[in-house]
One Martini backbone bead per residue (centre of mass of N, CA, C, O) as a GRO file, in nm:
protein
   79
    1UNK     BB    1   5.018  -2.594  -4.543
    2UNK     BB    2   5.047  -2.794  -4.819
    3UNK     BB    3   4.833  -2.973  -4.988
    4UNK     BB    4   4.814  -3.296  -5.089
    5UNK     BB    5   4.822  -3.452  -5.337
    6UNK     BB    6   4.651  -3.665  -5.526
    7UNK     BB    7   4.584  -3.982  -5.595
    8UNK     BB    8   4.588  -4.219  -5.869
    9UNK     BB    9   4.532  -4.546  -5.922
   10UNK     BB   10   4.815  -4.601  -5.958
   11UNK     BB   11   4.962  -4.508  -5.748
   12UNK     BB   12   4.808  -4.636  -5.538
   13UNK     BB   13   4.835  -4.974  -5.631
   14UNK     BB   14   5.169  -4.931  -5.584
   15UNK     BB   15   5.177  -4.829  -5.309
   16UNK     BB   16   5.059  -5.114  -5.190
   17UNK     BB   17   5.260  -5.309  -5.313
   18UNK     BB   18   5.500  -5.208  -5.186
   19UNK     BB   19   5.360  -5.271  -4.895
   20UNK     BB   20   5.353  -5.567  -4.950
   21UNK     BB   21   5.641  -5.664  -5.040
   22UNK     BB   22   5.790  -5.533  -4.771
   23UNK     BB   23   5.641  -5.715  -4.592
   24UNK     BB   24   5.703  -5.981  -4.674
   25UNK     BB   25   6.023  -5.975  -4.649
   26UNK     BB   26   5.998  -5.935  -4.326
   27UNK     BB   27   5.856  -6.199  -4.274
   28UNK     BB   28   6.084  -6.360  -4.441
   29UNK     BB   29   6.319  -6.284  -4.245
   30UNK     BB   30   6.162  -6.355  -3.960
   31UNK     BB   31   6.049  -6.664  -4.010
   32UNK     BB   32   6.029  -6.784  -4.367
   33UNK     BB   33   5.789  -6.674  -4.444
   34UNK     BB   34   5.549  -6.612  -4.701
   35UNK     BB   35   5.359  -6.520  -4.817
   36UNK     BB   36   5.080  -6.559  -5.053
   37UNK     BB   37   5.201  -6.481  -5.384
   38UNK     BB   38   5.485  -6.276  -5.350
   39UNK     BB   39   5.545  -6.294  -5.651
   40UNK     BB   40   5.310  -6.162  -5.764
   41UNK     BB   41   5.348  -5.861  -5.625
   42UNK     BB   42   5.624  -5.798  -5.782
   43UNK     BB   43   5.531  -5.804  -6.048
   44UNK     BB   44   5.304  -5.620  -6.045
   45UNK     BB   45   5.490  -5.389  -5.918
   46UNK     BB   46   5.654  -5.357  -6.195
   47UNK     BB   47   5.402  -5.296  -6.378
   48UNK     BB   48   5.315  -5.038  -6.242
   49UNK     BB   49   5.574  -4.880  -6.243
   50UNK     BB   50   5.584  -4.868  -6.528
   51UNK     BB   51   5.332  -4.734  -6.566
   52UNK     BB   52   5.394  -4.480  -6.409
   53UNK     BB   53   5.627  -4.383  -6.589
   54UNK     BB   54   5.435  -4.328  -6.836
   55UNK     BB   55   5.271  -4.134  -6.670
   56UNK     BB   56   5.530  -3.924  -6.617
   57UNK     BB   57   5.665  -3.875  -6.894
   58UNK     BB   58   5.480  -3.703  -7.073
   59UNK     BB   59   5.488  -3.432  -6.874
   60UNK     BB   60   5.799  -3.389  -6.857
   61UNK     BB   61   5.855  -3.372  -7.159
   62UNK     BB   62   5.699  -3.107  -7.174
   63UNK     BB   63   5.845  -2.935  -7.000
   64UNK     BB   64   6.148  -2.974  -7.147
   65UNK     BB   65   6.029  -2.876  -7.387
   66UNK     BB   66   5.933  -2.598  -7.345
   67UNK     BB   67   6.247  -2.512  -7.242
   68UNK     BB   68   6.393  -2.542  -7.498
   69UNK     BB   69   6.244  -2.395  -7.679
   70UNK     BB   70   6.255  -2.118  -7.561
   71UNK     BB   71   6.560  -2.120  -7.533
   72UNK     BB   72   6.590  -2.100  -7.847
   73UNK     BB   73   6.404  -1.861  -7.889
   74UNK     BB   74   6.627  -1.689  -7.723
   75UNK     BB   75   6.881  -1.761  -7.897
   76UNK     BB   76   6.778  -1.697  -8.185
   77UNK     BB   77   6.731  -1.446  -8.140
   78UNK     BB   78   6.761  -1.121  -8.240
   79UNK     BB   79   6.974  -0.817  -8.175
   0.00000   0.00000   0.00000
């Protein structure tokens, strides 16, 4: 079984954040009371997502490029 990538920090955060918000949800749903903060966790979870795509955003574009280039390079290639 391959092991777990490692989380880096924004990642941790986002994740973290997510089960805040989750949770607050349920509380909120269930009892009708919501954490304190609750709103200012989905703002912050919010910000970390952009944030995270902008993170995962240039390596996936790298790999992109780079299947076009090749891609390019073997249809512009003479016969």
């Amino acid at each position: 079984m391959p092991a777990l990538p490692r989380l880096n920090w924004i990642q941790r955060i986002t994740l973290i954040l997510f089960a805040v918000v989750v949770t607050n949800c349920l509380v909120d749903s269930i009892t009708g009371y919501s954490l304190l903060g609750g709103d200012l966790f989905t703002i912050f979870l919010i910000v970390f997502l952009i944030l995270l795509g902008l993170t995962l955003f240039r390596p996936l574009m790298r790999k992109v490029l780079w299947r076009v280039r090749n891609w390019l390079f073997l249809v512009a290639a003479p016969q």
